[in-house]
C-alpha positions in Angstrom: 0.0 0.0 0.0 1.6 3.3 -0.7 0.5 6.9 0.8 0.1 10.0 -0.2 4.0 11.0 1.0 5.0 8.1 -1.2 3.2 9.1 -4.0 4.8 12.4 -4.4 8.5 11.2 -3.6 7.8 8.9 -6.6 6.4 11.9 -9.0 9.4 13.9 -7.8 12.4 11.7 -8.4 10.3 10.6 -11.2 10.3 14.3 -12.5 13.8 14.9 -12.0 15.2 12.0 -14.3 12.6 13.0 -17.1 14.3 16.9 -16.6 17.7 14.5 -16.8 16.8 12.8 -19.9 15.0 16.0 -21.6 18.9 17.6 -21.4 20.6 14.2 -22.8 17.9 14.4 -25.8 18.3 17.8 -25.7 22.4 17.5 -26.2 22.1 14.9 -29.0 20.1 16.9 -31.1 22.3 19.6 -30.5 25.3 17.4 -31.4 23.7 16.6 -34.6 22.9 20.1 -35.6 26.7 21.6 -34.6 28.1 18.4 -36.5 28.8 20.2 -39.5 30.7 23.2 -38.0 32.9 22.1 -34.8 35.5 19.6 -34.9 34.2 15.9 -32.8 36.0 16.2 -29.7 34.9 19.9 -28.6 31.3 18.3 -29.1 32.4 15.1 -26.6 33.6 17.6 -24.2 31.0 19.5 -24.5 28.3 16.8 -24.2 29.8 15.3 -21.0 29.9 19.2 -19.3 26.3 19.5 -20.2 25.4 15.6 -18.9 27.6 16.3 -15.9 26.2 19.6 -15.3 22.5 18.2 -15.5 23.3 15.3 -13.2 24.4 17.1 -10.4 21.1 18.9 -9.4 19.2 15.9 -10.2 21.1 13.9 -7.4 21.2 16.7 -5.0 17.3 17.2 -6.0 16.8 13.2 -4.8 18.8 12.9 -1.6 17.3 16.5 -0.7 13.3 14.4 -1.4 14.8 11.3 0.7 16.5 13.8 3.3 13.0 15.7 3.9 10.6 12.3 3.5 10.7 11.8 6.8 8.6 14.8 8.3 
């Protein structure tokens, strides 16, 4: 049986990694639009900053909804 609390933990994290993968689609279509214009490797580099970048609020956003699940 799951509560209310529950419920919205889930649609939180559950928000967060759709945010996360919105910003990995996002980058690939980038990547294939820059293609043309800047060399591969500045695109790789650039791709992880951006993944990196995106990951660390989305972890900070789930151990924040674990931290405060308990009140």
């Amino acid at each position: 049986m799951v509560n209310s609390s529950n419920k919205i933990v889930l649609a939180e994290i559950l928000s967060l990694v759709i945010l996360f993968i919105s910003v990995c689609l996002l980058v690939c279509i980038a990547d294939s639009l820059l293609n043309v214009t800047a060399p591969k490797m500045v695109i790789d580099i650039l791709k992880m900053i951006v993944i990196v970048v995106s990951l660390i609020p989305t972890g900070f956003g789930i151990m924040f909804i674990f931290k405060n699940r308990d009140e």
